[in-house]
C-alpha positions as CSV (number, residue, x, y, z in Angstrom):
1,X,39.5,-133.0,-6.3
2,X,40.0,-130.3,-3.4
3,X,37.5,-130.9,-0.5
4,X,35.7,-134.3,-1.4
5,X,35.9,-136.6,1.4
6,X,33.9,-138.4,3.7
7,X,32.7,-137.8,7.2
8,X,30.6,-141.1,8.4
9,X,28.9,-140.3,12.1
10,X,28.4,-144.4,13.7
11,X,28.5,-146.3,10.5
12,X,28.8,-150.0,10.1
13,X,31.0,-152.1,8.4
14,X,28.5,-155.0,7.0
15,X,25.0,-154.9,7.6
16,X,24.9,-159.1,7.6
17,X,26.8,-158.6,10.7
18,X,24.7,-155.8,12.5
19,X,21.9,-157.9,11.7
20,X,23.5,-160.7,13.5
21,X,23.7,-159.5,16.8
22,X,20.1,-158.7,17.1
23,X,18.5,-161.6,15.6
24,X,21.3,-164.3,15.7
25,X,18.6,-166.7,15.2
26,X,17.9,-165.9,12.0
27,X,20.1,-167.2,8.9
28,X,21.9,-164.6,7.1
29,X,20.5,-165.6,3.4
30,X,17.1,-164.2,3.8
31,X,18.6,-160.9,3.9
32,X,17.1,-158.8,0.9
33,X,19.7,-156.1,1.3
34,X,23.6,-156.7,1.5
35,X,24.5,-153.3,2.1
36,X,28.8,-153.4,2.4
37,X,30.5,-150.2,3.6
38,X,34.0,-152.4,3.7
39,X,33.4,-153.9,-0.2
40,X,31.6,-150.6,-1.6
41,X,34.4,-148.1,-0.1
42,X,37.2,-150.7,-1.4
43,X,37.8,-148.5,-4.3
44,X,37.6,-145.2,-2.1
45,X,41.1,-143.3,-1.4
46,X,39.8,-139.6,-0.8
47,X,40.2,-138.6,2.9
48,X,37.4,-139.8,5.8
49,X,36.9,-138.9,9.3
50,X,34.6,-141.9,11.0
51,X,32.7,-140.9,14.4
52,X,32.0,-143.9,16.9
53,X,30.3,-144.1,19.2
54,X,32.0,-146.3,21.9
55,X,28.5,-147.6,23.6
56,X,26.8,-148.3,20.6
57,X,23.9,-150.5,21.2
58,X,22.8,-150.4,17.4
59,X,25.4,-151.1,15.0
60,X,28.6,-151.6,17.6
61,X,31.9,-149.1,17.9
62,X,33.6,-152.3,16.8
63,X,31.6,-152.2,13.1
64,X,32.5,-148.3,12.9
65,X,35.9,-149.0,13.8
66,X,36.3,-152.4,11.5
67,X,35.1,-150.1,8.5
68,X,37.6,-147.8,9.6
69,X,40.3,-150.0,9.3
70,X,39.3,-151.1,5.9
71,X,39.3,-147.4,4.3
72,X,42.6,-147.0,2.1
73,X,43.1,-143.3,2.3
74,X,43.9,-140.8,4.4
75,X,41.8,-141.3,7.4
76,X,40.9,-140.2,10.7
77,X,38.9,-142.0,13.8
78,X,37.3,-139.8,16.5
79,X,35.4,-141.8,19.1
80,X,33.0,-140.4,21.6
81,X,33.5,-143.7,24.3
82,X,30.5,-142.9,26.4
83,X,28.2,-142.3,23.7
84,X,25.6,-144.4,22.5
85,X,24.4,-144.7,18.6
86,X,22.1,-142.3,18.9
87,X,23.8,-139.9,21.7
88,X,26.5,-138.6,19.8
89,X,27.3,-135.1,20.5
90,X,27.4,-133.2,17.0
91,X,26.9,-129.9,19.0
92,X,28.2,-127.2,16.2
93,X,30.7,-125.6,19.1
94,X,32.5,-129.0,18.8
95,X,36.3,-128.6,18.1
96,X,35.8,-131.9,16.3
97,X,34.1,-129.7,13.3
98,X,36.9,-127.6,12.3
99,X,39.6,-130.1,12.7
100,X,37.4,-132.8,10.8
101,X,36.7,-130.5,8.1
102,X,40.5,-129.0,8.4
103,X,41.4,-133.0,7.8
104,X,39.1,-133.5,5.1
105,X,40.2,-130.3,3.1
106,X,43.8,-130.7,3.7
107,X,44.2,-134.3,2.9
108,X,42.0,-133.7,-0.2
109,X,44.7,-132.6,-2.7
């Protein structure tokens, strides 16, 4: 359909892995929750724009950019290099809005 798509702001790629680098000392089994961006969006070809941020101290700009790589369809990375995870600029007078939702809406069908 026209207009579905995805725009992920610092996502990760496997939580197993996130958890990793901040508690490398703890073994990867007795994680409850497997959450998998790179195995659950497998399926997904609709368009996606994925924001990193290059400093990010909670989930990495290499997670966001791994899951990136991994999306089949149409796809578009925008990273903010001196940001950290939770200093993105989303400021609505961003020209990232209208070209991310131009993206979405034009690669959508």
């Amino acid at each position: 359909m026209q207009g579905q798509g995805l725009f992920l702001v610092t996502p990760f790629a496997r939580l197993g892995d996130v958890v990793q680098m901040h508690y490398p000392f703890l073994p990867r089994f007795i994680l409850r929750d497997r959450y998998d961006p790179v195995r659950d969006l497998a399926g997904f070809a609709a368009p996606a724009v994925v924001l990193v941020a290059g400093r990010d101290e909670v989930v990495s700009a290499a997670q966001g950019r791994l899951l990136f790589e991994s999306l089949r369809g149409p796809k578009r990375l925008v990273e903010q290099e001196g940001a950290t995870h939770n200093g993105v600029d989303l400021g609505p007078g961003l020209p990232l809005w209208p070209e991310a939702v131009a993206f979405l809406l034009r690669s959508g069908g």
